[in-house]
Backbone as JSON, one array per atom type, in Angstrom:
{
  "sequence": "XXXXXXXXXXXXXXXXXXXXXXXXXXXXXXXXXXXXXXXXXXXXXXXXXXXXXXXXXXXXXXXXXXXXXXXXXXXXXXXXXXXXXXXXXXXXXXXXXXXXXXXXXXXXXXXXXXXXXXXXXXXXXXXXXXXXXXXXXXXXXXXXXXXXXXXXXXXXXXXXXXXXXXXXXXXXXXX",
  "N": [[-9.16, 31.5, -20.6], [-9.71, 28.32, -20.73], [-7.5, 25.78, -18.66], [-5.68, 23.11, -21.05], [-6.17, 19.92, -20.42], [-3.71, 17.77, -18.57], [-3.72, 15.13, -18.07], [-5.06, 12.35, -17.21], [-7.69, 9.79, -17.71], [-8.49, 10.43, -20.55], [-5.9, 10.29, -21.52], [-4.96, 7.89, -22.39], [-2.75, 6.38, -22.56], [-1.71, 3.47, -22.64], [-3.28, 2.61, -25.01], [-2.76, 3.93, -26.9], [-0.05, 2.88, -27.44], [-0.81, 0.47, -28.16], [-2.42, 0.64, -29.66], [-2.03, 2.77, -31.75], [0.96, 3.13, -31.93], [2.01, 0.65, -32.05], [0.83, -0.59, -34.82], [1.85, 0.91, -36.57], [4.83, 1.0, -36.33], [5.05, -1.75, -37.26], [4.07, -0.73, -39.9], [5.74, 0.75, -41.05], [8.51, -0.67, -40.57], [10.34, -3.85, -41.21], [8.95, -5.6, -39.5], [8.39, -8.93, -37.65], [6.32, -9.88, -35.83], [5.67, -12.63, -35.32], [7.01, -14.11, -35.93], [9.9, -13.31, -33.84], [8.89, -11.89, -31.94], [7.22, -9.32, -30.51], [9.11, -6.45, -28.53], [9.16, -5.31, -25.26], [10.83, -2.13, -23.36], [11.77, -1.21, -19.81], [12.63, 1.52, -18.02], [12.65, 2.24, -14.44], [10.45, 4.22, -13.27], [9.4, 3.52, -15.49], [9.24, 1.04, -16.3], [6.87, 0.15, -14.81], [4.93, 0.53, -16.33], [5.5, -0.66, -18.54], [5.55, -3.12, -18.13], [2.7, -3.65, -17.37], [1.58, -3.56, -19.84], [2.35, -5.23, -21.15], [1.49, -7.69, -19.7], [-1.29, -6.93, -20.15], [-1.75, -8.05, -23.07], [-0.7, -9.9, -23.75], [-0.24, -11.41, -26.64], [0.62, -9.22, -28.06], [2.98, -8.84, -27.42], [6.0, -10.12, -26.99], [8.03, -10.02, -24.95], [9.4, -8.52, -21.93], [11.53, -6.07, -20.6], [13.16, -5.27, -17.8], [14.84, -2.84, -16.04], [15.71, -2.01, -12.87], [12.96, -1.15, -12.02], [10.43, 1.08, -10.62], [8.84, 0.89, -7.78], [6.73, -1.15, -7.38], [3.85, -0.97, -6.3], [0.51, -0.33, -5.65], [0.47, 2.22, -4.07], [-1.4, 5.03, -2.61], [0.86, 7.26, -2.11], [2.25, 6.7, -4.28], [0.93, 7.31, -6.62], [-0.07, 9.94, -5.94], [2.7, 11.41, -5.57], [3.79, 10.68, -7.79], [3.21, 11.5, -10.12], [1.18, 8.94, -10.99], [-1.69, 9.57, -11.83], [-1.79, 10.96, -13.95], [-1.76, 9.05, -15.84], [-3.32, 6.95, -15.12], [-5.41, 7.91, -14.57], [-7.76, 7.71, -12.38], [-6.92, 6.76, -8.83], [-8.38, 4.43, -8.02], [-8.53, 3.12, -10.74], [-5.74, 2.66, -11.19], [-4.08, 1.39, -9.13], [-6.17, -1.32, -9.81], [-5.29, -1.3, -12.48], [-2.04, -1.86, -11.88], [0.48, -3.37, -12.17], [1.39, -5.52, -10.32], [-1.29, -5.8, -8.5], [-2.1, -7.14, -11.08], [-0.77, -9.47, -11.48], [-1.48, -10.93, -9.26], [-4.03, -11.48, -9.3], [-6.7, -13.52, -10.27], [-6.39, -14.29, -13.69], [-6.75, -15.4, -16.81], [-5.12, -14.75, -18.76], [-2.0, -14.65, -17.51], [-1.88, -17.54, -17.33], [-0.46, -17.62, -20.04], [2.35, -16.84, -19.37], [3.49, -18.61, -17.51], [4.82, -21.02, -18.35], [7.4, -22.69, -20.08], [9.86, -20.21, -21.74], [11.3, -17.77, -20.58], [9.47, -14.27, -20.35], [9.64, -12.36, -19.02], [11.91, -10.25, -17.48], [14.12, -9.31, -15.36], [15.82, -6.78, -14.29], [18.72, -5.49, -12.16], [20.11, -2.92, -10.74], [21.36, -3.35, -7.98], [21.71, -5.5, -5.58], [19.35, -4.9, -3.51], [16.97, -3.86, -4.26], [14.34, -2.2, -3.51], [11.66, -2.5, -5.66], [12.48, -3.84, -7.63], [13.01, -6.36, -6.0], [10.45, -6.95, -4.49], [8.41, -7.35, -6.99], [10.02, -9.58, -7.71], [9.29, -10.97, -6.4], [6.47, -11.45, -6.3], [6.28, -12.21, -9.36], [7.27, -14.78, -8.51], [5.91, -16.42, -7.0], [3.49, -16.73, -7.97], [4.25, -18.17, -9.88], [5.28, -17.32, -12.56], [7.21, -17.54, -14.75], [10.33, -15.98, -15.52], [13.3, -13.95, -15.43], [16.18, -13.34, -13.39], [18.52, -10.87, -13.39], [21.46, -9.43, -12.05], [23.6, -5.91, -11.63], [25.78, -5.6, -10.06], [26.55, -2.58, -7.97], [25.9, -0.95, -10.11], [24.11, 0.62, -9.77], [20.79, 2.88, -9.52], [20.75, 4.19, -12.3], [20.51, 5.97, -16.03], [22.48, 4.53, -17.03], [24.7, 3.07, -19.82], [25.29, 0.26, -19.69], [23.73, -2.41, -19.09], [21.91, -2.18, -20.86], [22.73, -3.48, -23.49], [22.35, -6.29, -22.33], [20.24, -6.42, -21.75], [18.77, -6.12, -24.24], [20.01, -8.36, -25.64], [18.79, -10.69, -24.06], [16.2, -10.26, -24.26], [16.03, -10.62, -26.84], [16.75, -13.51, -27.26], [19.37, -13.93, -27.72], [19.3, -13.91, -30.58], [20.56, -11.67, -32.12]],
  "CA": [[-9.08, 30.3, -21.4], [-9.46, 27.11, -19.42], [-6.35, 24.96, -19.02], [-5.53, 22.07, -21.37], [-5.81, 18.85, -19.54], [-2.52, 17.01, -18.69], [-3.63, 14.0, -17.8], [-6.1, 11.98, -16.83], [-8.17, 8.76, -18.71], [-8.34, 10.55, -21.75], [-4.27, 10.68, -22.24], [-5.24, 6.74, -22.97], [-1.55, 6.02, -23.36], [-1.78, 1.82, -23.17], [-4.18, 2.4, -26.14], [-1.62, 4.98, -27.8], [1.43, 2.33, -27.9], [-1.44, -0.49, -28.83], [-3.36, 1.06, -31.46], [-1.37, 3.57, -32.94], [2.72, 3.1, -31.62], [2.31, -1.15, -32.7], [0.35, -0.71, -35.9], [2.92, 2.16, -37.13], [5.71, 0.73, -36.43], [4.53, -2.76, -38.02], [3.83, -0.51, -41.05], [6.9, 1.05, -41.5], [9.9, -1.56, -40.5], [9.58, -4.86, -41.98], [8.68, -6.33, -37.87], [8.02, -10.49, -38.03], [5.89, -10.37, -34.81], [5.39, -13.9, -35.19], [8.32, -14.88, -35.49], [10.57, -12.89, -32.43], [7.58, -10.91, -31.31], [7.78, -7.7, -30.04], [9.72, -6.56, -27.01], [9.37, -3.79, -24.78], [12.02, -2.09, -22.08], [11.04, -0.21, -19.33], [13.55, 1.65, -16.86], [12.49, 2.8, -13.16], [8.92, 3.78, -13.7], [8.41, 2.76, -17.72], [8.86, -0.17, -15.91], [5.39, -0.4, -14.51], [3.54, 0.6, -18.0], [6.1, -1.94, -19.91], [4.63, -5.0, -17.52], [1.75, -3.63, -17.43], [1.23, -3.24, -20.9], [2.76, -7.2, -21.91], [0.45, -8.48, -18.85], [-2.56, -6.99, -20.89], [-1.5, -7.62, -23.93], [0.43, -11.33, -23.54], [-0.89, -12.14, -28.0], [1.03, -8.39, -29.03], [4.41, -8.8, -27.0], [6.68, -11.4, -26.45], [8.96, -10.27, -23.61], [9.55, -7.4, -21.76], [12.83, -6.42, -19.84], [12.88, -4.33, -16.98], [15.96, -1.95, -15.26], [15.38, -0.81, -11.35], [11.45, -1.04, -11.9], [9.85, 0.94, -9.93], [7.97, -0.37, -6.92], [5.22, -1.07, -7.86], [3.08, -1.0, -4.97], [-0.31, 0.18, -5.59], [-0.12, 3.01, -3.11], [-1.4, 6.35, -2.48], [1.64, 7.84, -1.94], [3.06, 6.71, -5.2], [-0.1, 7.24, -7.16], [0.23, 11.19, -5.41], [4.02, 11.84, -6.33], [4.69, 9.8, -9.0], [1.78, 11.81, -11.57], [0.41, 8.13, -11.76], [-3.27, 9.99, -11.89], [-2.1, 10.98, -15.24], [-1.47, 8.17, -16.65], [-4.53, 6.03, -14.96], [-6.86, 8.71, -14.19], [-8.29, 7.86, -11.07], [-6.72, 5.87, -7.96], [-9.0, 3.35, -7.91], [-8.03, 2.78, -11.87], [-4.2, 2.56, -10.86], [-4.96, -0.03, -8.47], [-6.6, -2.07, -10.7], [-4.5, -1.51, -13.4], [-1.1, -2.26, -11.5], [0.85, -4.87, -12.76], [1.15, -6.58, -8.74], [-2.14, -6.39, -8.52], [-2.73, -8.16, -12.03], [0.26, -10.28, -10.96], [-1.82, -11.19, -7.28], [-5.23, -12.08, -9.52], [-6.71, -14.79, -11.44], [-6.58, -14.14, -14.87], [-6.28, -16.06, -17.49], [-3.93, -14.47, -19.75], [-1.22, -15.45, -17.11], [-1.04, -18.79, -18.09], [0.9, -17.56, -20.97], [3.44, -16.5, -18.67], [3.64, -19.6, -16.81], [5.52, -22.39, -18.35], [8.89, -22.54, -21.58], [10.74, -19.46, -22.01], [10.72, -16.87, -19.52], [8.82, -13.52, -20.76], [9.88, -11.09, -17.55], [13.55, -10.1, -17.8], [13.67, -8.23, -14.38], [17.54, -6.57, -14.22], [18.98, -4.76, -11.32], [21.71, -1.84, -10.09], [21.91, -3.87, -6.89], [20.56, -6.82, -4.48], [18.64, -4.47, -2.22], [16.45, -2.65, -4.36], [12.93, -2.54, -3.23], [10.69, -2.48, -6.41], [12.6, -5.45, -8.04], [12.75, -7.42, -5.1], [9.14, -6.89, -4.54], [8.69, -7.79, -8.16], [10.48, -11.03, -8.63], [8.5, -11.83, -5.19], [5.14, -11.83, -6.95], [6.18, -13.38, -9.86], [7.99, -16.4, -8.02], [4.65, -16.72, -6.11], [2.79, -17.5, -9.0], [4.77, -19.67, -10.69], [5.73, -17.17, -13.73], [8.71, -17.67, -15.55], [11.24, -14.69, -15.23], [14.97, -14.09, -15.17], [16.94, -11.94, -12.78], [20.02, -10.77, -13.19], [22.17, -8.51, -11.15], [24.37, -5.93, -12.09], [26.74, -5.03, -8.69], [27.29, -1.3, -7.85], [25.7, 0.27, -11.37], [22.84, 1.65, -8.78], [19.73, 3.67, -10.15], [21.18, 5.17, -13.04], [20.38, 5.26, -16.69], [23.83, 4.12, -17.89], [24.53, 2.1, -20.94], [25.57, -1.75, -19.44], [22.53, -3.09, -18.83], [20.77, -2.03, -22.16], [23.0, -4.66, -24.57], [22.32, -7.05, -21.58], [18.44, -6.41, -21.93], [18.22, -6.39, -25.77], [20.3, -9.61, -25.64], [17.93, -10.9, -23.49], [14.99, -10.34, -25.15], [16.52, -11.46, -28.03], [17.01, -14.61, -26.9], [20.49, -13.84, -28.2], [19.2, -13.78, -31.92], [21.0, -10.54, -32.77]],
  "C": [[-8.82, 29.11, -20.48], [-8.04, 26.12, -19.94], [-6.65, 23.46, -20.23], [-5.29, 20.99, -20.4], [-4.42, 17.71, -19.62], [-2.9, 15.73, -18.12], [-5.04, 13.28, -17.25], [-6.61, 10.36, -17.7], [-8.04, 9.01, -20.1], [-7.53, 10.57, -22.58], [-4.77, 8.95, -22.94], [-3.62, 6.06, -23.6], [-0.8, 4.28, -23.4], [-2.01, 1.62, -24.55], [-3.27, 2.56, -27.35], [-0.53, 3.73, -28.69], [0.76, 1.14, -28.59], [-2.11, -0.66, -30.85], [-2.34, 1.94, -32.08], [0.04, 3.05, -33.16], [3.07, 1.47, -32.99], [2.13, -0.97, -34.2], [1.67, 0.33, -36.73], [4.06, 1.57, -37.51], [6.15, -1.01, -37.18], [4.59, -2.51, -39.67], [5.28, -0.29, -41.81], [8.52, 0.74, -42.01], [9.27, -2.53, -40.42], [9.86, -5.79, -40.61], [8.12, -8.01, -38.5], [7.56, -10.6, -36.33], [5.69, -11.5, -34.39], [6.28, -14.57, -35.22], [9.27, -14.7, -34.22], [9.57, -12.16, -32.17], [8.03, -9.55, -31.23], [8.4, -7.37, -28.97], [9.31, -4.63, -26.39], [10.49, -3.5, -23.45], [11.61, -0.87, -21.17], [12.54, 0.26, -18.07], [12.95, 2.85, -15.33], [11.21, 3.2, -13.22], [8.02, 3.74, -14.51], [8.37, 1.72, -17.13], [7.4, -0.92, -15.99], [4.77, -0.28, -15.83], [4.24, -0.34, -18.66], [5.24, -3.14, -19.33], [3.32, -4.86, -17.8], [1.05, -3.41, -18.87], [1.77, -5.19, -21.84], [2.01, -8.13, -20.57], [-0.9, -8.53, -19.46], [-2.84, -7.23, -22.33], [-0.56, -8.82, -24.55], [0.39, -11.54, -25.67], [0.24, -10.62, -28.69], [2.44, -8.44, -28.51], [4.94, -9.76, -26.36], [7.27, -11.14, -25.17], [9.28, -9.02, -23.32], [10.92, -7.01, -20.62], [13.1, -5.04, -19.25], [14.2, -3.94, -15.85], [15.75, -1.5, -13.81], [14.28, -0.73, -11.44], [11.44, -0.21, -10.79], [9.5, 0.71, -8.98], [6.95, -0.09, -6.68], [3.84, -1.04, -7.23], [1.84, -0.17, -5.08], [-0.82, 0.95, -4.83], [-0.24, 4.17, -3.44], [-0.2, 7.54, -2.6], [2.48, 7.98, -3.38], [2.36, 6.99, -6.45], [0.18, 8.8, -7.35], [1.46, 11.29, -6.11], [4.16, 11.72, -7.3], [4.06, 10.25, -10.18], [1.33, 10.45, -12.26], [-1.26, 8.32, -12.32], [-3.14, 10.41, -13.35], [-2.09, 10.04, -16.51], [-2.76, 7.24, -16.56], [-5.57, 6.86, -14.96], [-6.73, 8.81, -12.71], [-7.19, 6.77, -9.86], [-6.73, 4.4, -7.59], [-8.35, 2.16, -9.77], [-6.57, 2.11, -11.77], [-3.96, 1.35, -10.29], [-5.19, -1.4, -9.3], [-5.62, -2.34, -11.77], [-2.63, -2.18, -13.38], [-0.52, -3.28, -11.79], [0.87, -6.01, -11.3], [0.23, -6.52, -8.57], [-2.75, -7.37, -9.22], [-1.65, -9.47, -11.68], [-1.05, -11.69, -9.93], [-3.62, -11.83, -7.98], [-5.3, -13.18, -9.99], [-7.01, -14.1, -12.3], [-6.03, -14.84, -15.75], [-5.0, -15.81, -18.62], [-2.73, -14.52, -18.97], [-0.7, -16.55, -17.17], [0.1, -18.91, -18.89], [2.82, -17.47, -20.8], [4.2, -17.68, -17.68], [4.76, -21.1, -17.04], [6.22, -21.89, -19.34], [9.39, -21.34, -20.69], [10.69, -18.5, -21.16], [10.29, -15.66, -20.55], [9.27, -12.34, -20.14], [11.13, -11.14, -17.61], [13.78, -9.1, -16.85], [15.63, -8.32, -14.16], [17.47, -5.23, -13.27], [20.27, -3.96, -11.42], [21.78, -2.38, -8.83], [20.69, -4.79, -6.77], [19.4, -6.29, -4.35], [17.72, -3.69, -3.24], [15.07, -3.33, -4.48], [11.82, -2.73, -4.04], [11.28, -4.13, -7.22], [12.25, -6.46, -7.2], [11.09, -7.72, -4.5], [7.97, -7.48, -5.74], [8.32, -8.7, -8.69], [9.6, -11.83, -7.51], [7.0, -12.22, -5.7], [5.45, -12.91, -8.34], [6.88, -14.94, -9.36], [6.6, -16.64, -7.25], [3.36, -17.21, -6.78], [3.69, -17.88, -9.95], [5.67, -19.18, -12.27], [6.92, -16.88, -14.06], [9.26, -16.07, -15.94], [12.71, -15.26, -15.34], [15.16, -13.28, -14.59], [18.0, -11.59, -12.99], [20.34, -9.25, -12.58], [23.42, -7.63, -11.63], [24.75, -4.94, -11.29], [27.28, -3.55, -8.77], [26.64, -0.03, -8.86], [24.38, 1.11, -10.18], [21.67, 2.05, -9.98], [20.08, 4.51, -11.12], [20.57, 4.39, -14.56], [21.33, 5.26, -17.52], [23.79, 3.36, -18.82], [24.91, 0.51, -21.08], [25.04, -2.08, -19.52], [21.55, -2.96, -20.15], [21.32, -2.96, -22.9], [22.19, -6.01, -23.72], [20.75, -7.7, -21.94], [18.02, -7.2, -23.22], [18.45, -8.13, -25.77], [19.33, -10.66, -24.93], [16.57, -11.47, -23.92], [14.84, -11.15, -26.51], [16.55, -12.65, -28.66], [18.46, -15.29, -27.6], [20.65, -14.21, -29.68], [19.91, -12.69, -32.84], [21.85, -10.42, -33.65]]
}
C-alpha cells in the first residue's frame, strides 16, 4: 500500500486557514472583521506562516504578533530541517514564498503596511536573537511600520507573559 503523502503543495495550508479556518470561524463567532480585523500569533516557526500569511493577505488580517520568530532566512538548511518542504512543497516555492523575501520585493500590497498603525508586533525572549533581529532589520529597511518589544531573560520558551502582551497588542488595547 503506497504511503500517504505528508506533505508537500497539496497540504495547501495558507489556503486551509484562508478558505476554510477564516470563513468558519466568521460563521460561527459573531467576528466584526471590519471593525478590529482579524489577528493572527505566531511563535518560533508559526511565526513565518503568520507573516507570511498577513503579507499575502494584508484585506483578511489586520495585525499579526510574533514571539522568537523564527529566522527566516530562505535557506537550504532551514528548508531541509525545519520540514519547510511540507509546508511549501518545493525549495524554490519556500523561497518565494518567504516572508524576507516578500519583505525584500516590490509589491504592492506593502503599501498597506507602510504608514498609521503598525501591523507587525515582533516580541522577543531577548536582544540577541537572530530571527527577530533579522526581522525587524527588513522591515525597518522598508519603511514598514512595526513594534518591538523586549521581554529580558524569558528566552525561547512557550511561557505565558508574552501572550496577554501580544493579544493586548493586537488589540490595540480594546479588550
Amino acid at each position: 500500500m503506497p504511503e500517504k503523502p505528508t506533505g508537500g503543495p497539496w497540504i495547501r495550508q495558507r489556503a486551509f486557514v484562508t478558505e476554510v479556518v477564516v470563513p468558519m470561524v466568521d460563521k460561527l463567532y459573531a467576528t466584526k472583521p471590519e471593525q478590529s480585523g482579524r489577528f493572527l500569533l505566531g511563535f518560533s516557526k508559526s511565526g513565518i506562516g503568520a507573516l507570511g500569511l498577513i503579507l499575502q493577505n494584508p484585506d483578511t488580517f489586520q495585525a499579526v504578533a510574533l514571539y522568537d520568530n523564527a529566522d527566516m532566512e530562505p535557506g537550504e538548511k532551514i528548508f531541509r530541517e525545519w520540514g519547510m518542504d511540507r509546508s511549501y512543497g518545493t525549495y524554490r516555492q519556500f523561497q518565494a514564498m518567504n516572508p524576507l523575501t516578500m519583505i525584500g520585493q516590490e509589491n504592492p500590497a506593502l503599501k498597506k503596511f507602510e504608514a498609521g498603525s503598525p501591523r507587525n508586533f515582533v516580541l522577543a525572549g531577548s536582544e540577541g536573537h537572530a530571527g527577530v533581529n533579522r526581522l525587524v532589520q527588513g522591515l525597518e529597511q522598508r519603511h514598514l511600520a512595526h513594534r518591538r518589544e523586549v521581554f529580558p531573560g524569558m528566552g525561547h520558551s512557550w511561557r505565558d507573559e508574552w501572550l496577554p502582551r501580544a493579544i493586548e497588542l493586537l488589540d490595540g488595547g480594546n479588550l
